[in-house]
N, C-alpha and C positions, 0 to 999 in steps of 0.2 A: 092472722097476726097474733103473736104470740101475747097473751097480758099478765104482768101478776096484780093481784089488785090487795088497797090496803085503805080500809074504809071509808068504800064506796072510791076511790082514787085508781083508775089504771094507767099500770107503769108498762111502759113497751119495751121491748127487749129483744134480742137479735141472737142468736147461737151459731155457731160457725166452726168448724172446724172436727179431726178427729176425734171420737172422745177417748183415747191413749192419751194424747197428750195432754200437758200441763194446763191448767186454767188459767186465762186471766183474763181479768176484768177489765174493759175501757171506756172512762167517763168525760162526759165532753166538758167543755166551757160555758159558761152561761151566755148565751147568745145561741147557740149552735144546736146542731143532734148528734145524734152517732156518724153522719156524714162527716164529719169532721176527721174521723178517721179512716174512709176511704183510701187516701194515699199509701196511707201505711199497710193497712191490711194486707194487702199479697205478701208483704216481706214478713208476718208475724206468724201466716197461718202454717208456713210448712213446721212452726217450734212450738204452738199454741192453738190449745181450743179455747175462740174467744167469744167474750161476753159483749155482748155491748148496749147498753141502755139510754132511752131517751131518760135524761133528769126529769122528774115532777116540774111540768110547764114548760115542757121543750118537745119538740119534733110531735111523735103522734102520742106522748104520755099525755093525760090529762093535765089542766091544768087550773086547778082552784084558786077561788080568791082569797086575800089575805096573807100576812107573812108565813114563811118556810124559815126551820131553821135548819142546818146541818146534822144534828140527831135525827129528825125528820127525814132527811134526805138518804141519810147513812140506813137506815131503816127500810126506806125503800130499796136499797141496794142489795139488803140481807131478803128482802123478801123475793128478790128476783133470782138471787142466788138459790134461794130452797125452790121458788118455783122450775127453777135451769136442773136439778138434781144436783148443784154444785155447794159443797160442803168448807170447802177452800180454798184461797184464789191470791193469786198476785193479783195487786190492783194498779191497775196506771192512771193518773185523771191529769186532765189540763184547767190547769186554773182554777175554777167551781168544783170541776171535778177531783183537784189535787186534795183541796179543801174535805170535801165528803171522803175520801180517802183517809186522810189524817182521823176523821172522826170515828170513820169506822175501824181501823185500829186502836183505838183508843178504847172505845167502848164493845168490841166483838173482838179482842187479839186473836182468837182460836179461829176465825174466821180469814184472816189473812194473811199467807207467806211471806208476798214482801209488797212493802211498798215502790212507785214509778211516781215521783211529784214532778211532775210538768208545767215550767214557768207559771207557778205560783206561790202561794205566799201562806203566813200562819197570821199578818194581821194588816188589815188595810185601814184606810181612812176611813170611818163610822159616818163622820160630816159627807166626803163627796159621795159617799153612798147614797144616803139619806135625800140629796139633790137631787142625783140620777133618777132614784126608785120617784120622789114627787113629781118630776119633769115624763115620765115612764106612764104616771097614773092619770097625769095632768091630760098630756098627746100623745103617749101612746108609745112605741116604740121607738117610730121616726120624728119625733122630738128629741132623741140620742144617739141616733144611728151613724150622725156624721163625727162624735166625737166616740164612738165603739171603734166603727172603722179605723182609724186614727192609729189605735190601739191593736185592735185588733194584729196588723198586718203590718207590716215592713215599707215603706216605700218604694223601696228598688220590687220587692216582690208584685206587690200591686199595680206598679207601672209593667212589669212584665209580663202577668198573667192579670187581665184585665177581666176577663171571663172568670176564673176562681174569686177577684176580688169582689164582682157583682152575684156571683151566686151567695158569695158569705151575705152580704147587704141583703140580698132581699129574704134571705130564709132568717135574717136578725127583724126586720122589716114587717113579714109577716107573722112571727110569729105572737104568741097571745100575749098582751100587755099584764095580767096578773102574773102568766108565767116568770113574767121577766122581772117583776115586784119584788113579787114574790121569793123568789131564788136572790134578788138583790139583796132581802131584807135577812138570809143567812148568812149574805158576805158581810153585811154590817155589821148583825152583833156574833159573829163567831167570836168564841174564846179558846184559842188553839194555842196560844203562843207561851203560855205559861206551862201548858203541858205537856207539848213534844219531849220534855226529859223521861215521861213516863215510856215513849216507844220504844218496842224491843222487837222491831221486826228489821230484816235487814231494807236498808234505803236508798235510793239512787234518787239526786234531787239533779233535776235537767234542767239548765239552764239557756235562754237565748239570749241570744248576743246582741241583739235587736230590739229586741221586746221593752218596750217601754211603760208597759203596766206591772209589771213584777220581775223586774231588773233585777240580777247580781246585788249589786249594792241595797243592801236594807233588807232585800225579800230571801233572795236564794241563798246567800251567804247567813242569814241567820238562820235559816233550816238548817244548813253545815252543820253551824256551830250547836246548835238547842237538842238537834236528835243526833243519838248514841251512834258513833262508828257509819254514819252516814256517808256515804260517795258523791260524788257532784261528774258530770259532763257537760259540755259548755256545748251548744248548737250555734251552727250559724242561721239564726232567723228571729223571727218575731215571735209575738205572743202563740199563737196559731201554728205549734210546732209541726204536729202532724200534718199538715198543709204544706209547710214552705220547707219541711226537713225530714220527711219519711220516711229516706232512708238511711239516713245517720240516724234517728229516730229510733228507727225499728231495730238497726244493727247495735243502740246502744241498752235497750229491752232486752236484745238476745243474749248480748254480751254480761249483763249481771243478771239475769234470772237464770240461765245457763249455761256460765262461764267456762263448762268443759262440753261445750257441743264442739260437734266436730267440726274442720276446716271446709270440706268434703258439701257438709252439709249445709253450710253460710254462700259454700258456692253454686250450690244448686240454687239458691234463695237466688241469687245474682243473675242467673242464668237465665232461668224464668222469667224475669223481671226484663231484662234484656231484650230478651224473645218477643215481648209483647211492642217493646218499642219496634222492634227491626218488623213486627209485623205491620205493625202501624205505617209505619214508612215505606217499605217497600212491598207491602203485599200476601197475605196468605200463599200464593203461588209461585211465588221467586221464593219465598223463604222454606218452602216446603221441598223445592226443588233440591234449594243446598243441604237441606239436611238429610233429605236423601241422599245425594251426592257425598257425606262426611267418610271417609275411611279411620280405619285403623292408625295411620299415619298423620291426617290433618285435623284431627277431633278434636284432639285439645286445643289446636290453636282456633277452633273457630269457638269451640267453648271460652276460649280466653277473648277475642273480641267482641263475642256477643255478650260478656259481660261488662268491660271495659266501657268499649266501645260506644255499645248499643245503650246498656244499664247507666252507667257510672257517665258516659258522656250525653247522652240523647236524653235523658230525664233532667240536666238540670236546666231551673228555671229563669235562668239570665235570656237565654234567646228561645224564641217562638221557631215550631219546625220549620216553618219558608225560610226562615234567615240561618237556619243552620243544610237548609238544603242551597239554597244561595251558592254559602260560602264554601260548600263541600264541591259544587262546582265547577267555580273559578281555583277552587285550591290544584282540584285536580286537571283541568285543563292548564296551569300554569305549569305542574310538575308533568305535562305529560302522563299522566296514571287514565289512559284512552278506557279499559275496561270498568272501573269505578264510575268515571265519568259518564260513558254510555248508561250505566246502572241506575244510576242518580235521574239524568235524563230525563228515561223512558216513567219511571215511577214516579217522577214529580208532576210530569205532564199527565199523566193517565190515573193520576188519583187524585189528582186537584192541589196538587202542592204549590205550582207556580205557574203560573203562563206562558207563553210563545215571548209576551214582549217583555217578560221580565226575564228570560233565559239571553233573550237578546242584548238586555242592558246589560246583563252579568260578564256576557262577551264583549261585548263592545269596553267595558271595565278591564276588562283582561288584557284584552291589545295593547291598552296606554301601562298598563303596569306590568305585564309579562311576555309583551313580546307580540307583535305581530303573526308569526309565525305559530305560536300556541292558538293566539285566537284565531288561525285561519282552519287548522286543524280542528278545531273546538267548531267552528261552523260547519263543519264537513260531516263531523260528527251526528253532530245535532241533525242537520238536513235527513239522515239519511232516516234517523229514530221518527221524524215527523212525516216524513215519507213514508213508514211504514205503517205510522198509527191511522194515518188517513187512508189508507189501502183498507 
């Protein structure tokens, strides 16, 4: 495991990617680690070699007791930089990390291309800081945990992906109570807000539309206004962009650090990305089939569905795969589409997507709303796929 250390303090750090391509750096939130950007990664790494560090008192960086301030933290970022051999970097930070971003432009400008502030802010409440960090020191992490979450995360997100909303809890849960102090105690007394006129790096300040910790109004709209020629995009989600928006996220990274990459190349990003759901869902072995299977003739269009499709419709997170295998279904035994539906079928059953008596219910739903005749066909179907799994 990679460390840079910075008296007697080690900071952890991750590298990733070609080293041709561009740097950049990505900082998590207070509460989090560098897992926080998992989502995003695949869509970042075909345009970027990236960096990515645990904050001092987060994931596996060390974490000492006593307040942190943001020069501090900025510090550690430059030391991880010289220890990476990286000289340069576009920085992206969410939240904490937006924060340590702002500072390390400020105080190293030769040190970063541009800035990526991610739903956060240049000045918070000192007071409900001060609360958190004594309640923090008091009990410990899980003495705030149920009002971070809160925060954290969207409710439609959270009711959806219930499993990302308890890995965020317990990796907040677990982790070290100084950490968490500690790094509170640089959101309290940072002094950002009167300086942002000094940046002259270019800026993209991202907004969620959700977020209720450093909301549009007061946070992100004063970054607009305070820093020089600054850009703004609006995300659909919460605080926890990278989580609930990766790839609007990552396509909005790509699109102002590299604003003349090519079309070509955003679509292989897509493609890939695609790919891994369609293998998820239907299997290493049917997917490998058809792409053998692609000619001269049909390649782009399976390259256009398995982007669409697969990427852009199977990754978002309103429905869980059984309900989007469900509905794919009865969609298809309603229209008649007998090949999809066998497809569907055989790989929901044989990989654990749905069961015998929930494929049943799905038919039985079909007959009262599309027809008798589809759901008898739709049972014919099906019998023959369960007949053959049991062979």
């Amino acid at each position: 495991m990679p460390f840079a250390e910075r008296d007697a303090v080690r900071i952890y750090w991750r590298l990733e990617g070609e080293a041709d391509k561009p740097a950049l750096v990505l900082l998590n939130s207070i509460g989090t680690d560098m897992a926080l950007w998992d989502p995003a990664v695949p869509h970042l790494l075909p345009a970027f070699r990236l960096l990515r560090i645990d904050t001092r008192g987060h994931g596996a960086s060390d974490a000492p007791a006593g307040d942190y301030s943001l020069a501090l933290l900025a510090e550690d970022v430059v030391a991880v930089m010289d220890a990476a051999g990286i000289d340069q970097a576009a920085i992206a930070g969410v939240s904490l990390g937006g924060m340590i971003a702002m500072e390390l432009a400020l105080a190293c400008p030769e040190r970063v291309a541009a800035l990526v502030l991610i739903c956060t802010s240049a000045t918070m409440d000192a007071g409900a800081w001060q609360d958190r960090i004594d309640k923090v020191r008091a009990g410990g992490t899980a003495a705030i945990a149920d009002l971070a979450m809160q925060r954290f995360l969207s409710p439609s997100f959270a009711a959806a992906q219930p499993a990302v909303a308890e890995s965020v809890r317990r990796g907040l849960v677990s982790m070290p109570d100084n950490g968490y102090a500690g790094a509170g105690a640089a959101i309290r007394d940072m002094q950002l807000a009167s300086r942002l006129p000094e940046l002259r790096v270019p800026t993209l300040v991202a907004v969620g539309d959700r977020d209720v910790s450093t909301p549009f109004a007061a946070h992100g709209e004063y970054l607009i206004a305070a820093i020089p020629g600054a850009q703004m995009v609006r995300l659909d989600c919460g605080h926890l962009a990278p989580l609930e928006a990766p790839v609007s996220l990552a396509a909005a990274l790509r699109g102002f650090l590299h604003p003349n990459a090519s079309v070509g190349e955003a679509a292989a990003t897509l493609f890939e990305a695609g790919l891994r759901n369609r293998r998820r869902v239907l299997g290493d072995a049917w997917v490998d089939r058809s792409l053998a299977n692609r000619t001269p003739f049909n390649a782009e269009f399976q390259a256009m569905i398995t982007r669409i499709a697969w990427q852009e419709i199977w990754s978002r997170p309103g429905l869980d795969d059984r309900t989007r295998r469900l509905l794919v279904l009865a969609i298809t035994a309603s229209l008649g589409r007998w090949e999809e539906f066998a497809l569907h079928v055989r790989a929901g059953l044989t990989r654990g997507g749905f069961s015998r008596d929930d494929l049943k219910e799905v038919l039985m739903q079909t007959a009262i709303y599309a027809g008798v005749p589809a759901a008898n066909t739709a049972f014919a179907e099906a019998g023959k796929i369960i007949a053959e799994i049991d062979r």
